[in-house]
Each structure stands twice: as structure tokens, then as C-alpha cells.
N, C-alpha and C positions, 0 to 999 in steps of 0.2 A: 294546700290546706295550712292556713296562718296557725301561728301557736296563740292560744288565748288568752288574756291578761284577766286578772281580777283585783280587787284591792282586800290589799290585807286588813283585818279587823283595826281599829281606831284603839289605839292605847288610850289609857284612861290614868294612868298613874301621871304625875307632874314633870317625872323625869322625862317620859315617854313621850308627854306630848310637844316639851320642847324639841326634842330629840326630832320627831317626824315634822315640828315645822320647817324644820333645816332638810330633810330628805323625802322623800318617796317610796314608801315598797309596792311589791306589786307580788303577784305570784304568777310567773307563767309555764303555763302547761301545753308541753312538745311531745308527739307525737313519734316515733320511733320504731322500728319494724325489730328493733331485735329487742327492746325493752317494752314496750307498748308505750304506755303514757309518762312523762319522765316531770316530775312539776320542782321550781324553780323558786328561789325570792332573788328578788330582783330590785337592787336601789339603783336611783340615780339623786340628778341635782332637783333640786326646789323649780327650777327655770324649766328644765328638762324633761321630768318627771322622770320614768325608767330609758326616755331616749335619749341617747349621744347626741348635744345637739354645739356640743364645745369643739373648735377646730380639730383639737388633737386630742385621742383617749385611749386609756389603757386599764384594759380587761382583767378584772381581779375576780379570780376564780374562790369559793372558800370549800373545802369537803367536808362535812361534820364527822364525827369520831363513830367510836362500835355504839352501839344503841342508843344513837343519838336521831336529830332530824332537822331540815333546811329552818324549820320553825324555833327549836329549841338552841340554834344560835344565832338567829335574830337580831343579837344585842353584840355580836363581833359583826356582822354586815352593818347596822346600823351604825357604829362607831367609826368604822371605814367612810361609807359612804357621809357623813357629818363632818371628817375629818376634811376629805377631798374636798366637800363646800364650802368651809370655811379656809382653806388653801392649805394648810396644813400638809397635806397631798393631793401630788397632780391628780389634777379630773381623772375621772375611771367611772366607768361601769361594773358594779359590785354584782354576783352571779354566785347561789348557790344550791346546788342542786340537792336534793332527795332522793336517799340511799336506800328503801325499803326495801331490796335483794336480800338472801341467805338471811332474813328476822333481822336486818340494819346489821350483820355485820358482814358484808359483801367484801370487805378490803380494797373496795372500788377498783377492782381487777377482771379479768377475764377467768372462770372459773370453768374447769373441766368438773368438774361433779357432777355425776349424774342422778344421783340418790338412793337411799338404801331404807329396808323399812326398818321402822322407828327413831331415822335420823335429821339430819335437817331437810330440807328443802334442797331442792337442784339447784346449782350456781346457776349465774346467768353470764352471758359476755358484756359484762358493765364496763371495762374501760372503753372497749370498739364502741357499746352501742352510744356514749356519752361524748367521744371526741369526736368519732364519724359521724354521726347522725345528728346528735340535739347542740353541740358546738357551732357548727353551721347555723342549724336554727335559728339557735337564742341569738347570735349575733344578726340574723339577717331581721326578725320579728322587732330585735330591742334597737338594734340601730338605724333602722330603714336598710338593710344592706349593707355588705361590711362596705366603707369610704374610699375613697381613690386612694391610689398609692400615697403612702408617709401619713394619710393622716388618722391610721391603728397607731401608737405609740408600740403597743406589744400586750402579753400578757403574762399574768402573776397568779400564779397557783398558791394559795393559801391552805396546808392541811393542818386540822388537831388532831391531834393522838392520832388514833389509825389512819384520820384524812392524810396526816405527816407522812406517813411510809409512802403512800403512793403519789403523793405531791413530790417526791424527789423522782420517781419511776417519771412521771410526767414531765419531769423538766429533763431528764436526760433521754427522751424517746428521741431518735435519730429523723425523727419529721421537725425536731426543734418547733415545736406550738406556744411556748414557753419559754421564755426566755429569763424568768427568773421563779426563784419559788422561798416562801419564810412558812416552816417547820416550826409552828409551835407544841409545845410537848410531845413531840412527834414519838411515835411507838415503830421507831426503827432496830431491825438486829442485822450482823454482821450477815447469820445462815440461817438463823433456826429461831422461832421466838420462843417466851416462858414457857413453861411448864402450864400457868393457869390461862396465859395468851385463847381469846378467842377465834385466833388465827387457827388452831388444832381443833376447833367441835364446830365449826362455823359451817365447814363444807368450802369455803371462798378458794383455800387451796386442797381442797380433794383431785383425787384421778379418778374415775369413772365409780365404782361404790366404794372406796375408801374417800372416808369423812377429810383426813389431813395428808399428805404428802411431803416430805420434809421437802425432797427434790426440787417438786413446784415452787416449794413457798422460796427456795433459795435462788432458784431462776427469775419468780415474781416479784418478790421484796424484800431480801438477804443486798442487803446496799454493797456485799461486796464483787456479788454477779455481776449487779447493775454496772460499777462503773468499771470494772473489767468487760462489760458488753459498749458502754458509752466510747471507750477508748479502743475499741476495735480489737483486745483481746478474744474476744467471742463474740456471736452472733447474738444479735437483740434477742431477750427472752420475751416471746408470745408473737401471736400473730399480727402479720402489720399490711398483711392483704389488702385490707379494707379501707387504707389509708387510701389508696390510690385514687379512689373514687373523690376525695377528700380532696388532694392534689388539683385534679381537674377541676372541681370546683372552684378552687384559690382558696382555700384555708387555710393553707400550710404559709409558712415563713415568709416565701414569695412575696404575701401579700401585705407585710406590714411594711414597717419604715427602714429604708435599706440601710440605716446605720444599724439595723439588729443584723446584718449580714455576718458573715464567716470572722470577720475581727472581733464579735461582742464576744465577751467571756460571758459567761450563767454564770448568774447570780444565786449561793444559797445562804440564807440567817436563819441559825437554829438560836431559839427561844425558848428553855424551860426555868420552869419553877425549881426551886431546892427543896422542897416539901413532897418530892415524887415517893413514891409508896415502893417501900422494898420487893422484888420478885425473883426468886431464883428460875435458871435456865438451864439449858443442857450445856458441858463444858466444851469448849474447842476440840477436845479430846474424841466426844463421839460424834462416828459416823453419818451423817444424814442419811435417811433410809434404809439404816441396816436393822433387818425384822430382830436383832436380838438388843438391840438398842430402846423398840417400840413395842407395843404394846396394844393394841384399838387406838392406833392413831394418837396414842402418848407416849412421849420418851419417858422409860419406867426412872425414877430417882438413882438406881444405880449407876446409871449413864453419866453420873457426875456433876452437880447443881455447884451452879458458881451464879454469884450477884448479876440481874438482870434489870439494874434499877434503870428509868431511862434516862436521869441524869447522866450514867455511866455510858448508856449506848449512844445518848447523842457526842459526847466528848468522842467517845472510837470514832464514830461517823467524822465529825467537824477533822479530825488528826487526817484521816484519810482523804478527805475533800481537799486541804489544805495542800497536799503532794501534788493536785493534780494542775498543771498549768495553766489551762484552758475553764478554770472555777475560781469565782472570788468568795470564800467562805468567810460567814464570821458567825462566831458563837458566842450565846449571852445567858448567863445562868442570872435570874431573879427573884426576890424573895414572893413565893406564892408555890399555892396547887396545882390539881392538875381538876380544872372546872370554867364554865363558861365563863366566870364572872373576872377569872385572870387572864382569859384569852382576849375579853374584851376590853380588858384593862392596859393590854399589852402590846397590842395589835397592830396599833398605830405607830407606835416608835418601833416595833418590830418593820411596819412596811417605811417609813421613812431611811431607814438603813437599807433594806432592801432594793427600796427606789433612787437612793442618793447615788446624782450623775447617772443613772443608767437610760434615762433619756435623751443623753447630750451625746457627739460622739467621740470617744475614747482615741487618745494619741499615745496608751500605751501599748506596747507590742504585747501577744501571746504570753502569760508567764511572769511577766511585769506585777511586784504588789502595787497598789497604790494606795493613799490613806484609809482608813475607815472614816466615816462619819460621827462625829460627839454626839452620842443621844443625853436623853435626860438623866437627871441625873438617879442613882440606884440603876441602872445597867455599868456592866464591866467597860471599864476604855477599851479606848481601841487597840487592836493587835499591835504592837509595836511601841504602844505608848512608853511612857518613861514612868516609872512606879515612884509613889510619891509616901510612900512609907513600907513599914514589915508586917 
């Protein structure tokens, strides 16, 4: 049963309509046994429309944030996909799916919650049922089939805000589906998120009628599980059962371009604003999960509130990526908020860093830095540059 395409409503504003003469959207709606219906926007080229029809192309994933929707960023796919047509960025097929789990804020994870009265809604298993199930999909419906060997380039996970925290879960999943990923204003924390964090009343990370889980959420999106799990300190958090099925299929790594083989380092570029909105957290100090710490699924204020702005947490994240040998990080503070209209503002020099050389293939060893990429100008230079004032 084919996933179904429709066209998206005709822009009417001036911007708009140059905008879609350069690209295509589309919306398509896949079919799913553990999500039911999962619907999509989908750009492609002007020539192409939503299908890969350029020798080589690379799959650019976007997530949208907590009470957001694949509609309401629109104008970060559009931007993408206009960029890549006008060469700006390698061809790609731009792909963004629709989060309506847990009231839009799912944390596009796998959620044990099971529900409790008066609280949210039951989680769902959003990352299984979106990697294993409607991944396949959307690549076999938008591309005709995924292409012979080498001519996938790879693909690129793009999250905002809360899409950020699991856009890096995604790029470090041990089935490597991903091979690079750009974290704009990503709402990443070490263990534990804010205090007002929709991650604690969401249910996303509940354990069966408890609303929040600190535990969960440090297994599921505490970036410092993750890459102690990435680097074989601990065992991947969540289940990856379902992968296998996935495997046989060829979705996994297998099947792209063998220069993403065991030599690519991942790729991550965190991009935030300096205008991020103050939030206090619980301090290093306490416990995860300890009942005198919490409260109905909130850590009480006594627990110790230290700044939780994401400025601060993406800089802890980017310091920690930067140790790891097998990651090429780069971090970019820029002047703006945290709203669609700076993500789409940004996006594009955000994926150009991201993509630069990482389709070519690499003769540095494991561990090896090599330059950054000059973007435009108002982003920071590159790591290493030579400071040209105080």
C-alpha cells in the first residue's frame, strides 16, 4: 500500500510564490502499524518535483519543536530545499514529519507511559515507529526505491528545540542511519531538563502511570548517557529490536555510499540564538529519581536551580562532543531567538558547515581535526582560527 502524495495549498504572498517556483512541496501520508497514519512535507527540485531524480542525493530529515507541526515549519524546508536548487547545497530530498503524539510534545522518542486519569495522553513508540516503519517508506514512495549502491549520499537529521535533543539521539543510534546532524536551538540537558521543561508533564518520558521519569529521560535524552552509550560505555538506551527488520530490508548504513563506512566521523553543528530565554534546572547536585528530590513528577525548587538557559547547555554539549575522536563538532552562537523565522534564517549556513566535505571522502585518520568551513559572515570563525581583535 503506496504512501499518498497531495499538494500543498498555493502560497499567495510574493515571497512565497517565488519561493515554490524554485521548489515543490508535497505532503505525504504513510501508513504505520505502530503509529497509524504518519503525514510528511516533502520538498524536492523544480525538475524533480518530491522525486530524486539527480545522480546522487542526500536525505535531510527536519523534526519540529514541542507544540509545533511539519506545516508550521514550512519556511525552514522551503529554504533548504531552494537552497539545494539553486546549488547553494548538494541536491537532497528535504523530509519532515508530523509529531501529533503526547499533544505535539512526544520528544520524538519511544515513551513508556501508559496514562493516568486526568493526565496526558499514553506515549506512543515514535522513534521505532518513524525509523522502522515510515523511513523506509518515505524513501521507497519519494525516491522510486532507495538507488543502487553509492548513489544515497547519506542523511541529515535537522532538529529545533526539542526536534535538537533527539536529532543528536538519532545520529548516535549504533544502526548509524545518519551520518550527520545540525541542532538548531536544540533543548538539550546533560541529565535532567528545567524545571518548566515540557519533557516533565508531557508523559514523553513517563514509566507506566508516572507523568515524568527523571531516569528515562537520562537514558533517552540526557546527551551525557547518550554518548557514554555511543562510545560503548553502556548499552544503547531504548529498544532496537525492531531495527532488525529494518536491516533486512537495507535501510541501515549498508545501503548508502561506502565512503560513509567505519572511517566517516559524525558530523554535529549546534546553532543558537543569544536571545534564548532564561530557565532555571535542578543542580548537578541532585539525584535523578530520588522521591525526596520530586514531587508529582517535578523536582521541588529545593533541589537546587542553577541556569538552564540553552545557550549554556548547547556550549556543555559542543565542550563534551569536541573530546570525542570519532565527532567533528562545531558551535555557532548567532544574534536571534528561539522561532521559525531564525531557524529559517539560519539553516542554510547551518547545513553548508554541516555538509562541507562530508560527501567527499576523508584521508584524515579517526581523531584527526581538520579546518572548519568560513560561513557567512555574523557566525563565529572557525575553531581554531586566529583572533583578529579583543
Amino acid at each position: 500500500m503506496p504512501g499518498r502524495l497531495s499538494r500543498v495549498p498555493t502560497p499567495t504572498r510574493g515571497a512565497d510564490v517565488a519561493q515554490a517556483r524554485r521548489t515543490r512541496l508535497r505532503w505525504l501520508e504513510v501508513p504505520t502499524d505502530r503509529l497509524g497514519t504518519v503525514r510528511f512535507l516533502v520538498a524536492g527540485s523544480q525538475d524533480g518535483g518530491v522525486r530524486s531524480t539527480v545522480p546522487a542525493a542526500r536525505w535531510v530529515w527536519v523534526l519540529h519543536g514541542r507544540g509545533s507541526s511539519a506545516a508550521e515549519v514550512r519556511p525552514v524546508v522551503e529554504s533548504i530545499a531552494a537552497a539545494a536548487c539553486a546549488g547553494i547545497l548538494p541536491p537532497c530530498v528535504v523530509v519532515a514529519p508530523d509529531g501529533p503524539w503526547s499533544r505535539r510534545m512526544s520528544w520524538w522518542v519511544d515513551s513508556s507511559y501508559t496514562g493516568t486519569a486526568g493526565g496526558p495522553p499514553p506515549g506512543f513508540p515514535v522513534e521505532t515507529g518513524l525509523l522502522t516503519e515510515a523511513l523506509p517508506w518515505v524513501e521507497r514512495v519519494v525516491g522510486d526505491g532507495l538507488p543502487k549502491s553509492g548513489a544515497v549520499v547519506g542523511r541529515t537529521v535537522v532538529g529545533l528545540s526539542m526536534g535538537g535533543s533527539v536529532a543528536l539521539r538519532w545520529l548516535l543510534r549504533p544502526d548509524r542511519l545518519f551520518d550527520s546532524a545540525l541542532l538548531l536551538s536544540p533543548a538539550v540537558y546533560r541529565a535532567e531538563p528545567p524545571f518548566a521543561s515540557s519533557a516533565r508533564t508531557s508523559g514523553a518520558f513517563g514509566r507506566g502511570g508516572e507523568v515524568f521519569d527523571a531516569v528515562t529521560f537520562a537514558a533517552l535524552a540526557g546527551w551525557e548517557s547518550l554518548l557514554d552509550a555511543a562510545a560503548g560505555v553502556a548499552g544503547w538506551p531504548g529498544d532496537l529490536a525492531g531495527d532488525r527488520a529494518g536491516e533486512r530490508a537495507g535501510y541501515g548504513l549498508g545501503r548508502l555510499s561506502p565512503r560513509l563506512r567505519p572511517r566517516a566521523r559524525l558530523r554535529v553543528v549546534t546553532l543558537i540564538g543569544d536571545g534564548e530565554l532564561a530557565q532555571d534546572g535542578p543542580s548537578r547536585r541532585a539525584s535523578p529519581g530520588r522521591a525526596s528530590d520530586e514531587v508529582g513528577g517535578r523536582v521541588k525548587p529545593d533541589a537546587g536551580a542553577v541556569p538552564y538557559d540553552l545557550d549554556l547547555q548547547a556550549a556543555r554539549l559542543h565542550a563534551a562532543l569536541r573530546r570525542r575522536p570519532d565527532i567533528d563538532a562545531h558551535l555557532r552562537i548567532v544574534g536571534g531567538g528561539h522561532d521559525v523565522d531564525f531557524w529559517a534564517a539560519t539553516v542554510v549556513d547551518g547545513l553548508r558547515l554541516t555538509l562541507a566535505g562530508l560527501d567527499v571522502p576523508s584521508e584524515r585518520e579517526p581523531g584527526e581535526r581538520g579546518p572548519s568551513t568560513r560561513l557567512t559572515a555574523g557566525l563565529n570563525p572557525p575553531r581554531g582560527a586566529r583572533p583578529t581583535g579583543v
